[in-house]
DRENGU-447890 format. One record per residue (C-alpha): residue number from 1; z, y, x; residue in three letters. Coordinates in Angstrom, 1 decimal, padded with zeros to 4 digits. Example, Ala and Ser with C-alpha at 12.3 -4.5 7.8 and 13.67 -1.06 7.14 Angstrom:
2
R   pos        z        y        x   code
R     1    007.8   -004.5    012.3    ala
R     2    007.1   -001.1    013.7    ser
This chain:
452
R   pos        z        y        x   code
R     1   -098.9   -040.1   -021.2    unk
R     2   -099.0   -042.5   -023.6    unk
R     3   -096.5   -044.7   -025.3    unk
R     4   -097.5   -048.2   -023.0    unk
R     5   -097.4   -045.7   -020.6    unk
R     6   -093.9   -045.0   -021.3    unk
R     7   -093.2   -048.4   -022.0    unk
R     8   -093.8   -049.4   -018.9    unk
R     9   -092.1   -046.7   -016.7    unk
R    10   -088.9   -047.3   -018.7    unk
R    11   -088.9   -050.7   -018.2    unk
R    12   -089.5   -050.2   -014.5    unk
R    13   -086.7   -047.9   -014.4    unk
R    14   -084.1   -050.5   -016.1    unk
R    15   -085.0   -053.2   -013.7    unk
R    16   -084.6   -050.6   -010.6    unk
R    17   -081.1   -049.5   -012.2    unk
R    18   -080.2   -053.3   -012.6    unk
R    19   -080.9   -053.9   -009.1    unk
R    20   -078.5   -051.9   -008.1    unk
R    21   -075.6   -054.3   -006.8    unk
R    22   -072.8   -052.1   -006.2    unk
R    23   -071.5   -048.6   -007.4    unk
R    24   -074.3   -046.1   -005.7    unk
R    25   -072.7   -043.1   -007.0    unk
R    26   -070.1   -041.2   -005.4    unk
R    27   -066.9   -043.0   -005.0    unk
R    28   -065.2   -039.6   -006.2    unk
R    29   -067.1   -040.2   -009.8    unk
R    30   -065.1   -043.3   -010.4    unk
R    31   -061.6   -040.9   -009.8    unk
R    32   -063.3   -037.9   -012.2    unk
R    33   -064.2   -040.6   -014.6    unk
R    34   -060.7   -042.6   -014.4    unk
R    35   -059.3   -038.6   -015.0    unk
R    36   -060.0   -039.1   -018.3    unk
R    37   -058.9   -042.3   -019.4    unk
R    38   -055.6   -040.9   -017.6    unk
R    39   -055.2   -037.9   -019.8    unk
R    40   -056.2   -040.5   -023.0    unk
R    41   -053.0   -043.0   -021.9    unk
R    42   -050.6   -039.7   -020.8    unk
R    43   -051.2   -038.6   -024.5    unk
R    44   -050.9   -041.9   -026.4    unk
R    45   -047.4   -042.3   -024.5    unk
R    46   -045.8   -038.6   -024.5    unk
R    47   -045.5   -038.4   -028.2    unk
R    48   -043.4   -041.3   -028.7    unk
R    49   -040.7   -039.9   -025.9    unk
R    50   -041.2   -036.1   -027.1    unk
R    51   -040.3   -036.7   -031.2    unk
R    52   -036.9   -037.0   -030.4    unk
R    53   -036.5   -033.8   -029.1    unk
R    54   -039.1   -032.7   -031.9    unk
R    55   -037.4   -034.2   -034.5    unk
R    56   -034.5   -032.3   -033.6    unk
R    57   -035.7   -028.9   -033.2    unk
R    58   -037.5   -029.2   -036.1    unk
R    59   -035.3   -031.2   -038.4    unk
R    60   -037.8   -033.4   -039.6    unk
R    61   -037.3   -036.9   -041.9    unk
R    62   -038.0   -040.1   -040.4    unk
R    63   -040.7   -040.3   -042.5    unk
R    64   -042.5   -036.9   -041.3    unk
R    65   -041.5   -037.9   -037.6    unk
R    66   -043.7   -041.3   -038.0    unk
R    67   -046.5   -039.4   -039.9    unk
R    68   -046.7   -036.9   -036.8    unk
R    69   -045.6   -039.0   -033.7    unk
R    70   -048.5   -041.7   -034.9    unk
R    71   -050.2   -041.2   -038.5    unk
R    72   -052.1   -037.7   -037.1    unk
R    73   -053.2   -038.6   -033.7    unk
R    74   -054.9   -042.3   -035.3    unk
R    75   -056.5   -039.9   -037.6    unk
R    76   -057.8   -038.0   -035.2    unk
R    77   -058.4   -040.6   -033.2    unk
R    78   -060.9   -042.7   -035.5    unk
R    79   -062.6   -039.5   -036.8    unk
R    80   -063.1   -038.6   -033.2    unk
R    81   -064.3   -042.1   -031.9    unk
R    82   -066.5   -042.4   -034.9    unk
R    83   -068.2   -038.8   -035.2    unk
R    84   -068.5   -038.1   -031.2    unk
R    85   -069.5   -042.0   -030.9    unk
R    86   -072.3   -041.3   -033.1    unk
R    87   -073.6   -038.0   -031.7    unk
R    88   -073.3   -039.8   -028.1    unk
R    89   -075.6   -042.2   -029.0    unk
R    90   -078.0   -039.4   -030.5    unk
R    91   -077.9   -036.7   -028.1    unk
R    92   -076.2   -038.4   -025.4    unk
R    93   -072.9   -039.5   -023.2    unk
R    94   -072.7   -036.6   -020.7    unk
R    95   -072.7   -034.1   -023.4    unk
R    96   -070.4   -035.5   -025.6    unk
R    97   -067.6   -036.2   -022.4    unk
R    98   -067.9   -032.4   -022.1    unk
R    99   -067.1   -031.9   -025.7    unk
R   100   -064.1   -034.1   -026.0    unk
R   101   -062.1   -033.3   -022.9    unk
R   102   -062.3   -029.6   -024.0    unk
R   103   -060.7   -031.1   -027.3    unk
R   104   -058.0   -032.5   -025.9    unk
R   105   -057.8   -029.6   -023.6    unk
R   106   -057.2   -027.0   -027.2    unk
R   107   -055.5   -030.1   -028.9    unk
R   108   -052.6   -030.4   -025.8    unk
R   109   -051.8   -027.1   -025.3    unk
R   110   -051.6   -026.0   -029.0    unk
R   111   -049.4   -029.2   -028.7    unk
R   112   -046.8   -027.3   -026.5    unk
R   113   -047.3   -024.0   -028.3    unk
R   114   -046.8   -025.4   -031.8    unk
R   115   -044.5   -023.1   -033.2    unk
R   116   -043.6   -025.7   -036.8    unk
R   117   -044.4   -028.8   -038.1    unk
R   118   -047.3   -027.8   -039.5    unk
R   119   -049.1   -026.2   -036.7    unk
R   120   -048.5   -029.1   -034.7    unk
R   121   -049.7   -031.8   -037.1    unk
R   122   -053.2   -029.7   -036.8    unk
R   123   -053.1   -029.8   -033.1    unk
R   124   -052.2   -033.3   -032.7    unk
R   125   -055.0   -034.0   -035.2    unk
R   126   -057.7   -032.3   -032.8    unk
R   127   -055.8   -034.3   -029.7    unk
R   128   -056.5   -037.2   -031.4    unk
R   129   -060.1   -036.2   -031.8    unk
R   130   -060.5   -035.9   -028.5    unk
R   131   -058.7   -038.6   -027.2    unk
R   132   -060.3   -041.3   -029.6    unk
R   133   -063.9   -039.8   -028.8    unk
R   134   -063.1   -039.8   -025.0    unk
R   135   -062.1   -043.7   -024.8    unk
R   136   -065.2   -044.6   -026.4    unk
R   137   -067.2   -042.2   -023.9    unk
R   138   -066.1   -043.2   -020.5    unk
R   139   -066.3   -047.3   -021.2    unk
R   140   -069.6   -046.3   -023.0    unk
R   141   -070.6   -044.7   -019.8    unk
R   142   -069.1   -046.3   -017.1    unk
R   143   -070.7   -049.7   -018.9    unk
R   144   -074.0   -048.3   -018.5    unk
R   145   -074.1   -047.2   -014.6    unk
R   146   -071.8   -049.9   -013.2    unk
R   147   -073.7   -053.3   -011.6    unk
R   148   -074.0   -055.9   -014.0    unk
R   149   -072.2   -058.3   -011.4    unk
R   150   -069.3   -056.2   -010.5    unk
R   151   -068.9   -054.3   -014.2    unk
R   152   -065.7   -055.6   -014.6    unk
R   153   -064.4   -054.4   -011.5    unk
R   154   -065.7   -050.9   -011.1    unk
R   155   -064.0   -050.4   -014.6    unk
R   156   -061.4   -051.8   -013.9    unk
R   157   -061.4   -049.1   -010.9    unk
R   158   -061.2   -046.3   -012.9    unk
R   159   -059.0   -047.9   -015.5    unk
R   160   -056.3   -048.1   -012.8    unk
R   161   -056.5   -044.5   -012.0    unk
R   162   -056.0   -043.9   -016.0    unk
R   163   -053.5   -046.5   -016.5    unk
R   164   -051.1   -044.9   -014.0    unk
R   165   -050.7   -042.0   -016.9    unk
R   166   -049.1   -044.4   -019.1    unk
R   167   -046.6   -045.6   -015.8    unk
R   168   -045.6   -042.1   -015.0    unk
R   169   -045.4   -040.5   -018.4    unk
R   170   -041.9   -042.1   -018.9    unk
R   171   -040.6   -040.6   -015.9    unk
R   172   -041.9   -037.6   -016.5    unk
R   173   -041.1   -037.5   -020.3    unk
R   174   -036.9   -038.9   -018.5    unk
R   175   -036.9   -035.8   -016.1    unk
R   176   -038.3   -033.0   -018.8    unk
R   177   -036.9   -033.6   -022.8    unk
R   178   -033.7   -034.8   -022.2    unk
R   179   -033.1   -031.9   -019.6    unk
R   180   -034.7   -029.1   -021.2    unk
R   181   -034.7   -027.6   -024.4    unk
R   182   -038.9   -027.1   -023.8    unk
R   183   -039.0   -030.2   -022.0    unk
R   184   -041.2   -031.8   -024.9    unk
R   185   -043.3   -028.5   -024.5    unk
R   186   -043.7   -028.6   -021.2    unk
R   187   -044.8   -032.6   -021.4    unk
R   188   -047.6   -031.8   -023.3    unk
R   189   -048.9   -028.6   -021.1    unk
R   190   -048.9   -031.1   -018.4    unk
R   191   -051.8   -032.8   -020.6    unk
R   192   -053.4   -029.7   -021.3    unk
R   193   -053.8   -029.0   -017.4    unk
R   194   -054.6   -032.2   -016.9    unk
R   195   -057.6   -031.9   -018.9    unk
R   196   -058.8   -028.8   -018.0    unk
R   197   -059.2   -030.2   -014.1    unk
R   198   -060.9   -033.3   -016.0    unk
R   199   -063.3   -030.6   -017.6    unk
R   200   -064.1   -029.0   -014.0    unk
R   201   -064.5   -032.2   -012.4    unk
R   202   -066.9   -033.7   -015.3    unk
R   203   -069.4   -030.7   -015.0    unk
R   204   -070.9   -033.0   -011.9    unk
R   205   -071.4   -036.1   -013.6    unk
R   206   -075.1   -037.1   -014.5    unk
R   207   -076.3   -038.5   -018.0    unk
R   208   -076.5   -042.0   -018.5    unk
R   209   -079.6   -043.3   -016.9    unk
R   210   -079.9   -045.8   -018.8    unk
R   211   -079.2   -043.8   -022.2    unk
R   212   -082.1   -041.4   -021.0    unk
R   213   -084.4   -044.1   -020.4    unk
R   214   -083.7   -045.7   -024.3    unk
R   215   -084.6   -041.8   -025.3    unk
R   216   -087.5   -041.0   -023.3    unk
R   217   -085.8   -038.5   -020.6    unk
R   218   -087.4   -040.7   -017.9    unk
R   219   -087.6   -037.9   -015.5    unk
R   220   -083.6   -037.2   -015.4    unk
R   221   -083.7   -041.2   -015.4    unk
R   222   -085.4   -041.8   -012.3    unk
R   223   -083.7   -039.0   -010.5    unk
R   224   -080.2   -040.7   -011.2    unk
R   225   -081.6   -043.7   -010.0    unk
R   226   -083.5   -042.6   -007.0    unk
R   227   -080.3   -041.3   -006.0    unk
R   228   -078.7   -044.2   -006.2    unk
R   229   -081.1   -046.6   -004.6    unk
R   230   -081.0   -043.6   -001.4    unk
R   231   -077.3   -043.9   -000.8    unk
R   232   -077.7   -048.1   -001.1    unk
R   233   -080.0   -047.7    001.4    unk
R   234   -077.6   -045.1    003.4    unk
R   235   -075.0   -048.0    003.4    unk
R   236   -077.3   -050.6    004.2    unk
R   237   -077.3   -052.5    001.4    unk
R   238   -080.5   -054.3    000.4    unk
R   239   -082.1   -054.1   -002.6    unk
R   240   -083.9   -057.3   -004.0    unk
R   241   -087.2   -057.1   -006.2    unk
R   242   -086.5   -055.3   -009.2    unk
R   243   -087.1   -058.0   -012.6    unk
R   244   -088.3   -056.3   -015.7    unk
R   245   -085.9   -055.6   -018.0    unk
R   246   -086.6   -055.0   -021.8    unk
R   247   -086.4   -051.3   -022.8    unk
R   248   -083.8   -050.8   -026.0    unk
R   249   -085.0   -047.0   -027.0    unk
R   250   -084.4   -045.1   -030.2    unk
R   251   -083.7   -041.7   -031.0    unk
R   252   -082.7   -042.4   -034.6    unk
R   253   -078.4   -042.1   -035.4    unk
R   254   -077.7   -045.8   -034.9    unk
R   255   -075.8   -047.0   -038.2    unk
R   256   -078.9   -048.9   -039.2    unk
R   257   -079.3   -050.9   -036.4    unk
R   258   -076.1   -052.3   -036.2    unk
R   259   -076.2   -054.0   -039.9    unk
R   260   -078.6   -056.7   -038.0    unk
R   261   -077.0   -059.7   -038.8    unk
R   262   -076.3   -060.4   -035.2    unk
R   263   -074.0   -056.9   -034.2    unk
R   264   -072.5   -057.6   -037.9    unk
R   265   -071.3   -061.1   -036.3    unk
R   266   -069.7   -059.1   -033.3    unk
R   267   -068.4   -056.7   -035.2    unk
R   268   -066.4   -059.2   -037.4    unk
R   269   -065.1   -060.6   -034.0    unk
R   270   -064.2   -057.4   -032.2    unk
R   271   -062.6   -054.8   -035.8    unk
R   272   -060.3   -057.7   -036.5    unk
R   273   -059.5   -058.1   -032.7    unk
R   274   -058.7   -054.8   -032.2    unk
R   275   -056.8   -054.7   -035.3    unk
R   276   -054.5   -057.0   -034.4    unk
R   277   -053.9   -056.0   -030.8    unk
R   278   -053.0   -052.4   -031.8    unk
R   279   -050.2   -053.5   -034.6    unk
R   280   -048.3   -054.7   -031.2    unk
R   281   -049.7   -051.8   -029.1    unk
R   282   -048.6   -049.3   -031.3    unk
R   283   -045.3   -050.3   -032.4    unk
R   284   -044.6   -051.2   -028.9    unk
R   285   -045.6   -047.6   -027.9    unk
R   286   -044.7   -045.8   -030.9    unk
R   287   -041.1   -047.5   -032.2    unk
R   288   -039.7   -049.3   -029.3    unk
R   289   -038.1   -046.8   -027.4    unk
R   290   -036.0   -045.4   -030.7    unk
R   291   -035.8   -049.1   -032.3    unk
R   292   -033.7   -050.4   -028.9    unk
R   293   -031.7   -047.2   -029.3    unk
R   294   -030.9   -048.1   -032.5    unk
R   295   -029.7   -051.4   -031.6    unk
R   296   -027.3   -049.9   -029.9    unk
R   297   -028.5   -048.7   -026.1    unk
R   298   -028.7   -044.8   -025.6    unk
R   299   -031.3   -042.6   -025.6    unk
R   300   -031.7   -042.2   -022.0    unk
R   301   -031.1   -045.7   -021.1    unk
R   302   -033.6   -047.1   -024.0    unk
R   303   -036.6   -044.8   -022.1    unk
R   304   -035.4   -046.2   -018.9    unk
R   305   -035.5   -049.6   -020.1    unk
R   306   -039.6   -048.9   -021.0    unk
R   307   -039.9   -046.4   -017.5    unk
R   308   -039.3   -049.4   -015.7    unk
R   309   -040.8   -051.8   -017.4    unk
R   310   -044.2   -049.4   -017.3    unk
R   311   -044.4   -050.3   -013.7    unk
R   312   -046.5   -053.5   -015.3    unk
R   313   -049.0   -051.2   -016.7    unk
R   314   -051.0   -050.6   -012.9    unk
R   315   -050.3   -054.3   -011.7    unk
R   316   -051.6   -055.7   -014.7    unk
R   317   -054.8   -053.7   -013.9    unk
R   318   -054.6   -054.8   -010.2    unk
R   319   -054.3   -058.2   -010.8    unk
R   320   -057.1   -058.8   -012.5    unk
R   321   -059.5   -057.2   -009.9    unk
R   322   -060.9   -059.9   -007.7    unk
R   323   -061.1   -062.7   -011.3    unk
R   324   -062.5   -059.7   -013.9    unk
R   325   -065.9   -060.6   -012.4    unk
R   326   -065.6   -064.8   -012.1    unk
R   327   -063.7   -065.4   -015.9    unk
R   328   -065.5   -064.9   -018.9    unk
R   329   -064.1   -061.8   -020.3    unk
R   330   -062.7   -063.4   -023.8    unk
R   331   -060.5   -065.7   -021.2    unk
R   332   -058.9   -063.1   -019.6    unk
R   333   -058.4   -061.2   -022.7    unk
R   334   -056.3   -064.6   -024.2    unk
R   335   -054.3   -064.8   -021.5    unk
R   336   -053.1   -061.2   -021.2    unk
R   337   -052.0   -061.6   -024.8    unk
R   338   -050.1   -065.1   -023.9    unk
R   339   -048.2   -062.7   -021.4    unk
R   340   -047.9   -059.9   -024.1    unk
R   341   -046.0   -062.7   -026.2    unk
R   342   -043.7   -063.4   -024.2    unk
R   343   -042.8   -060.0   -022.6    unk
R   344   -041.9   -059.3   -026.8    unk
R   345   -039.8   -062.6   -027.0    unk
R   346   -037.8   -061.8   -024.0    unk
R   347   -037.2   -058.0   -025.7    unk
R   348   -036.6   -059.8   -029.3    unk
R   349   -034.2   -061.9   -027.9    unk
R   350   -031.7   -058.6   -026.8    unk
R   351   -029.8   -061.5   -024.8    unk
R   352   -029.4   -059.1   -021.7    unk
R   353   -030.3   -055.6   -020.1    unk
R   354   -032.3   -057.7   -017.6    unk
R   355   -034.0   -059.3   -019.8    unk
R   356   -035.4   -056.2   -022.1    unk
R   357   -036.5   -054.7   -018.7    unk
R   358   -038.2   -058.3   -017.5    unk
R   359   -039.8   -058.2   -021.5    unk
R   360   -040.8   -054.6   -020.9    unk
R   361   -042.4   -055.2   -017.6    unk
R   362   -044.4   -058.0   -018.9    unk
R   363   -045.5   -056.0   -022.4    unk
R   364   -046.8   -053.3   -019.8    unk
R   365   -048.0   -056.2   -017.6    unk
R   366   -050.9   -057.1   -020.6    unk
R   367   -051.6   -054.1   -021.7    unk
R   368   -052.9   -053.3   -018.0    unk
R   369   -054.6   -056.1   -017.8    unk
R   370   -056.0   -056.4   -021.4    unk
R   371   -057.3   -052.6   -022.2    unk
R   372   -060.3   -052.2   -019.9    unk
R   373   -061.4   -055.8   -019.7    unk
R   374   -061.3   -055.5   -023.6    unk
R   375   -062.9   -051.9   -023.5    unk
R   376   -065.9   -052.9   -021.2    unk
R   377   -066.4   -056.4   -023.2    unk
R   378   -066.8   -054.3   -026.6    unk
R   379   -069.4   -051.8   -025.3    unk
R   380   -071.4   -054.5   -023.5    unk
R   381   -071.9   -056.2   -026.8    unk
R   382   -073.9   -053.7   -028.7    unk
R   383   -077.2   -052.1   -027.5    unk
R   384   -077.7   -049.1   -025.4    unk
R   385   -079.2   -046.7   -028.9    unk
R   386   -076.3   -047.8   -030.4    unk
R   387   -073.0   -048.9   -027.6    unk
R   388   -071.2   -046.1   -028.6    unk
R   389   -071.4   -046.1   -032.4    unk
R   390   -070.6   -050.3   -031.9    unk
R   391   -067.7   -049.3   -029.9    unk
R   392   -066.2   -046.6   -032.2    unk
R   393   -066.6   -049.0   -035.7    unk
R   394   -064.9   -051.9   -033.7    unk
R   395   -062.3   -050.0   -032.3    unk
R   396   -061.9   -047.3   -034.2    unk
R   397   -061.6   -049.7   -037.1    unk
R   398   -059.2   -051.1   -035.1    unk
R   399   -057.0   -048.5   -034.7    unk
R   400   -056.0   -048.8   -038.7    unk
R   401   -054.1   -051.4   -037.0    unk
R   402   -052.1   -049.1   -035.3    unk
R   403   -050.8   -047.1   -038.0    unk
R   404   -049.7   -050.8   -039.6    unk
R   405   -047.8   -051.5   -036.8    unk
R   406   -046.2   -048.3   -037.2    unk
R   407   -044.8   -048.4   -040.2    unk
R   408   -044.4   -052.3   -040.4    unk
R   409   -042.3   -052.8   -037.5    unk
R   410   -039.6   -050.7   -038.1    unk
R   411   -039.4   -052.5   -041.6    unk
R   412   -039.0   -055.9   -040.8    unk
R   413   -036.3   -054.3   -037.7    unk
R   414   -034.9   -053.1   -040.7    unk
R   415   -035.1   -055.5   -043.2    unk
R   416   -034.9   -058.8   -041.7    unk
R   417   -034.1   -058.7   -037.9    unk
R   418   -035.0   -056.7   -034.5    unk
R   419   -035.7   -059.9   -033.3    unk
R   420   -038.2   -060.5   -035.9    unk
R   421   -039.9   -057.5   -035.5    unk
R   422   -040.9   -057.5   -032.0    unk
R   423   -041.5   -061.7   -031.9    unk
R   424   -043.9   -060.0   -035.1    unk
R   425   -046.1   -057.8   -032.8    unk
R   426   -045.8   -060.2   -030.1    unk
R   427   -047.9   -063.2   -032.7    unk
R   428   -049.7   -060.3   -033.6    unk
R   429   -051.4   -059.8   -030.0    unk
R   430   -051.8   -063.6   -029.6    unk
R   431   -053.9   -063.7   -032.5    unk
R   432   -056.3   -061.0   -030.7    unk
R   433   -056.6   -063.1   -027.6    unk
R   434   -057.4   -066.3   -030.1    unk
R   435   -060.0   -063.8   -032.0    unk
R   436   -061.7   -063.0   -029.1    unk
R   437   -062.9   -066.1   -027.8    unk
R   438   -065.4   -066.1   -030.6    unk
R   439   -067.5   -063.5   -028.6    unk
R   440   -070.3   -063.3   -026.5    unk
R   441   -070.5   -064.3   -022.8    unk
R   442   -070.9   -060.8   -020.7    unk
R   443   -069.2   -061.7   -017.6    unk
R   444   -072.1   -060.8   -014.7    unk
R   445   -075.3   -060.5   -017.6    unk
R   446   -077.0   -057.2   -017.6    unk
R   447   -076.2   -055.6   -020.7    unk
R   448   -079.6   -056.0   -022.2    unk
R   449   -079.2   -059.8   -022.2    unk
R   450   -075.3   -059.1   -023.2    unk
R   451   -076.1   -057.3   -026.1    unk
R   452   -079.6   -059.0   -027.4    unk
């Protein structure tokens, strides 16, 4: 066949997949997908309530405890997102999703076997691998099969299956370490299992259509598709004219093509974005529950005080459901920040108990509703040959953020004032939601007129 040829049936595919106005996959592919962005928030939470107990056991500094609870994972992390990213885009997303949840499958359970410091800084390394790789992945793949009109909520879906990890790790984390001398052991085998059922469940997916389409695989494509277009019709929902859609192919490793002027502009909205977001995000995660203990509340009480205030985390999600699709993308993203401020000025403020759980709830409260719209808004500004590798420089770059928030927050705590600290990472979120207004409009565009 020749390459018009080819031309053509791919761009015939892409308009058929765009006409697709609702999810036409299995409604149990949204749960296996959401599986994993549940094992990727379980992990980024349990090591901030486990190094306590670690820290003990293994007499470590304060120092060592900060390098392992955060330094090693954002490591791993932006290795992962950036290597895996690439390869994704090369040899494509269903391969690659296979890959990393058996990484963070070895990485979690040499987590809880870890018999020294050592050994478990490697381990931790290879969870963040696999964690950093799988983020990118599913919003990289759910972008690409979800309707362009209803993107934001079928993401937002499966983002509320994953965001309940980060709402019950605290009370799972309250019932094990404190209890058990392997309590911190046993939290991360809970991880490891949970991956390995995400690994089973995974084998079922199918590639990215619309990645095989960009490489050629137009067979595989059109089977996806055909599939999808049968069960629309099974639910009697009618399928309008398909409208011809430009193909963006390339088999080529997609570095290159992002130094176009035009992805370099996104990219200097979306790395310093990111950046900003995770100074508060991590901190938060990483520092808060031992910085309120050191202002004086126990150890126990000071995980409480985040257990319940993680009950935000799935309302958040939920309460962006039925506007994710109406508000430009960048507007919701400001205005989960504006509540991420002042969730950290109520918890600066140490006025009252009730307050620091009202803070907590609203901390949690934004970062539900800021991850996936933020995560699907990133990957529908870059190309199909290159989404993933867009996605991992942006916020993989990003994550550098994270290891400044880190080790900057429990400095000014220290040095100047808690209050200062957390009304620090709180300014430091705003400044995100301000960032990102410079993007692109996405809400309801296919991606190919997203991310020309």
């Amino acid at each position: 066949m020749s390459t018009a040829a080819f031309d053509e049936r791919g761009t015939d595919l892409l308009a058929r997949l765009n006409r697709i106005p609702a999810w036409a996959l299995p409604r149990s592919y949204l749960v296996i997908i959401g599986l994993g962005y549940f094992f990727t928030f379980y992990d980024i939470s349990n090591i901030g309530f486990a190094m306590p107990a670690i820290n003990e056991q293994f007499h470590l500094s304060h120092s060592t405890n900060l390098f392992l609870a955060l330094a090693v994972g954002l490591i791993g992390y932006v290795v992962g997102s950036f290597a895996i990213g690439a390869l994704a885009d090369h040899y494509g997303r269903y391969r690659m999703l296979i890959f990393t949840i058996i990484l963070t499958a070895i990485g979690s359970f040499g987590d809880a076997l870890a018999p020294g410091v050592a050994t478990l800084i490697v381990f931790r390394f290879i969870t963040g691998i696999g964690v950093g790789a799988d983020l990118n992945l599913v919003s990289t793949y759910l972008s690409e099969l979800a309707p362009p009109k209803r993107r934001g909520r079928i993401t937002l879906y499966t983002f509320f299956v994953g965001i309940l990890g980060q709402a019950v790790t605290p009370f799972v984390a309250l019932a094990l370490v404190p209890n058990f001398e392997i309590g911190w052991r046993l939290l991360f085998a809970i991880g490891g299992l949970i991956a390995v059922a995400g690994l089973l469940l995974r084998l079922r997916l199918p590639e990215s259509p619309r990645w095989a389409v960009g490489h050629g695989q137009y067979d595989d494509a059109e089977a996806t598709i055909k599939l999808m277009e049968e069960n629309c019709r099974a639910r009697n929902i009618s399928l309008p004219e398909p409208r011809p859609s430009q193909v963006d192919g390339g088999a080529d490793f997609p570095w290159r093509y992002l130094l176009q002027a035009r992805y370099l502009r996104r990219m200097a909205v979306f790395i310093p974005m990111w950046f900003l977001w995770y100074i508060g995000n991590y901190g938060f995660l990483g520092d808060a529950a031992e910085l309120i203990s050191s202002h004086g509340a126990a150890v126990g009480d000071s995980i409480l005080y985040l257990a319940i205030g993680a009950i935000g985390y799935p309302i958040g999600t939920l309460a962006t459901l039925k506007i994710v699709d109406v508000i430009e993308r960048k507007l919701l993203i400001l205005i989960s920040t504006i509540v991420w401020l002042v969730g950290m000025l109520l918890i600066a403020s140490y006025a009252s108990t009730t307050l620091i759980y009202i803070g907590a709830f609203c901390a949690s409260l934004a970062l539900g509703a800021y991850l996936q719209v933020a995560y699907t808004y990133t990957a529908e500004a870059f190309p199909t040959r290159a989404r993933a590798t867009g996605f991992a420089l942006s916020d993989g770059l990003g994550h550098i953020g994270g290891a400044v928030g880190a080790l900057v927050l429990p400095m000014i705590v220290t040095s100047v004032s808690f209050s200062a600290g957390f009304t620090f990472i709180g300014l430091t979120g705003l400044a995100a939601g301000l960032i990102a207004l410079a993007g692109p409009k996405a809400t309801g565009l296919d991606l190919e007129n997203v991310s020309c």
